[in-house]
N, C-alpha and C positions, 0 to 999 in steps of 0.2 A: 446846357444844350444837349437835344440826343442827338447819342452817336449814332450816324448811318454806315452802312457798309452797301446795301446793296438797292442799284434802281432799277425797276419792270418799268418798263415803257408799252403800251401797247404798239399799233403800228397803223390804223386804220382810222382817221380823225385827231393822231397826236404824228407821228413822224408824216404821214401826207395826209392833205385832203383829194379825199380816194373816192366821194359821193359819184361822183359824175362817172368815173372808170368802170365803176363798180353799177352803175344805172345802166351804162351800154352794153356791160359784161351781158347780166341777166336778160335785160331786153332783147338781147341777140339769140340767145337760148329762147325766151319765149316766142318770139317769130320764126324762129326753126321748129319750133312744137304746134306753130300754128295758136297762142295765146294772146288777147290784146298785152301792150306794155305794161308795167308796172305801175298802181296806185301810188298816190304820196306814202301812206300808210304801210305801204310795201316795200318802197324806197330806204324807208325810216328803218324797216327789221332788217334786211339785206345790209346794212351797213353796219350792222351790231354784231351778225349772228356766221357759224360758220356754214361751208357750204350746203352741205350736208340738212343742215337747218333750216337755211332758206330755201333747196329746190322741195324738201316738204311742205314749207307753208306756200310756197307759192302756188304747186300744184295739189294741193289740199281739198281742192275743188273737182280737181281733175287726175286723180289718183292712178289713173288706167295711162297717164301719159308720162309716170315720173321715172319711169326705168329709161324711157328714149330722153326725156329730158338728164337725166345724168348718163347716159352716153355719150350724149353730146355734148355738153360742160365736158367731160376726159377729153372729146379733140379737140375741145379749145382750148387753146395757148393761151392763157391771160395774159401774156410778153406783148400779145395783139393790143389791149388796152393798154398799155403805159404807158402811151403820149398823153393819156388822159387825168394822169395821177399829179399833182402838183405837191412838191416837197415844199413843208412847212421852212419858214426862214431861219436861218438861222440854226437849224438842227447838227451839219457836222462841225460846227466853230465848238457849240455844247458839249456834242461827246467828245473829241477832242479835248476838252476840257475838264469834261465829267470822267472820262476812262485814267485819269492822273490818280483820281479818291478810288472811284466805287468800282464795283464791280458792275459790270451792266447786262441786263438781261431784256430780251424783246420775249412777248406774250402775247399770241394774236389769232385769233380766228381762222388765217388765211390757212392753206393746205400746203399742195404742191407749187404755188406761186410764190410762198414767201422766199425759197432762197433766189430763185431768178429774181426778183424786185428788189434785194437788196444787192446782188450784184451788177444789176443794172444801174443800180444808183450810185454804186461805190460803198456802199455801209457794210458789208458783210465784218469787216476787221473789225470794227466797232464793238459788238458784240461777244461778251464771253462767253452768252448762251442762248439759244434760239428755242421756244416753247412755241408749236402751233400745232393746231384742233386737228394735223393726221395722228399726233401724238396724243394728246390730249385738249377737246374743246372749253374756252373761256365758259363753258354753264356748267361745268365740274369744279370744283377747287382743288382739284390735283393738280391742276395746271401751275395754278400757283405754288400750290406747296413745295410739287414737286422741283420747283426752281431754287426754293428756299433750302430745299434737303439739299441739292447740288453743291450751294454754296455755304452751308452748316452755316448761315443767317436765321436768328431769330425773324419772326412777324416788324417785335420793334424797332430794329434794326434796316429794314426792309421796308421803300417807299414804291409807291406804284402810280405812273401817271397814265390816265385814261381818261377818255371823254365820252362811255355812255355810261346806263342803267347795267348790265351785262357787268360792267370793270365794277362798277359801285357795288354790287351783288357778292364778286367775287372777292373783293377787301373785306367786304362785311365778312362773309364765311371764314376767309383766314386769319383776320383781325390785325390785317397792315391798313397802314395811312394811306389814302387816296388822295392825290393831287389831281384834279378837278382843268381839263384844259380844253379850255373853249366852252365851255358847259355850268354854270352856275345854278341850273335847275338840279345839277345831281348833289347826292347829300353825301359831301366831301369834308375833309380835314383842311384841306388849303387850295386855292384857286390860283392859275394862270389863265395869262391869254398869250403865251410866247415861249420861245425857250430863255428869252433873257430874263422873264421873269423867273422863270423856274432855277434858273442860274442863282440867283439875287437870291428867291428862298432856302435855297440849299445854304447857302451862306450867308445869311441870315438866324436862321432857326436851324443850324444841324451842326454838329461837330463833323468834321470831315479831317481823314488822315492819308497822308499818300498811301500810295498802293505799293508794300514793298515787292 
């Protein structure tokens, strides 16, 4: 079996389904800029990508409008959407479980809203290490790396679950295993659809040693 030491979790599509929060987020911004809502097509990048990311493709059209459009995103609270984020089941019985072995690290796109959303949730203790795109963005592989250099973990040593194209892009570049969650169209080393699966693979397929 390989031995793991260290898990990347993303945090947008594996710890919540965030679609909907994140569709009112933006479309709130675009009606403040005077924009129709967001396309399906549009929907699909905004949930992958970091802010920064999205308010350029989304005004990409409308380039003369995207400095008031990120002015406006800074007075939004994203704390405002929270009622809209639904936590995956099952998630703190897992770290709880999983923080005994690994080490754990969160990787995500989000900016200034990831530490309020995790303390909103209760998660913040969970985490030995928090990596988001004010630090450095998932389209970089620093992101990763640089979680890996933290914790003087190899690549193989080091598992990473995420459910778009963007996480599968950045496995490939650093050459960790991708566990695949929710998502079978991505080209992953191993699939869930749960944390109880992910549980089961971990012990399953991975040596795993307490955390002295």
């Amino acid at each position: 079996m390989n031995k793991i030491k260290l898990l990347v979790l993303d945090c947008d599509g594996v710890l919540f389904d965030s679609k909907q929060a994140n569709t009112y987020f933006y479309n709130y911004i675009l009606e403040r800029v005077g924009r129709p809502p967001m396309s399906p097509e549009e929907i699909e990048f905004i949930h992958m990508h970091s802010v920064n990311e999205c308010l350029a493709y989304l005004f990409r059209n409308m380039p003369d409008k995207l400095d008031l459009a990120k002015n406006i995103q800074k007075e939004v609270s994203y704390s405002l959407f929270f009622d809209y984020l639904v936590m995956e089941k099952g998630v703190k019985e897992f770290l709880s479980w999983a923080k005994n072995y690994l080490y754990i690290a969160l990787c995500t796109n989000r900016t200034t809203s990831t530490y309020p959303l995790l303390s909103h949730f209760n998660l913040t203790d969970y985490f030995d290490y928090v990596m988001d795109a004010s630090i450095v963005p998932k389209s970089n592989p620093r992101a990763l790396l640089q979680i890996l250099e933290h914790f003087k973990t190899s690549p193989k040593e080091t598992l990473y679950v995420g459910d778009s194209k963007v996480d599968e892009a950045l496995c490939k570049a650093c050459k960790v295993s991708l566990v695949a969650f929710k998502n079978r169209a991505l080209n992953a080393d191993y699939y869930v659809e749960s944390f109880d699966e992910l549980k089961e693979l971990l012990l399953s397929k991975f040596s795993l040693s307490k955390r002295s």
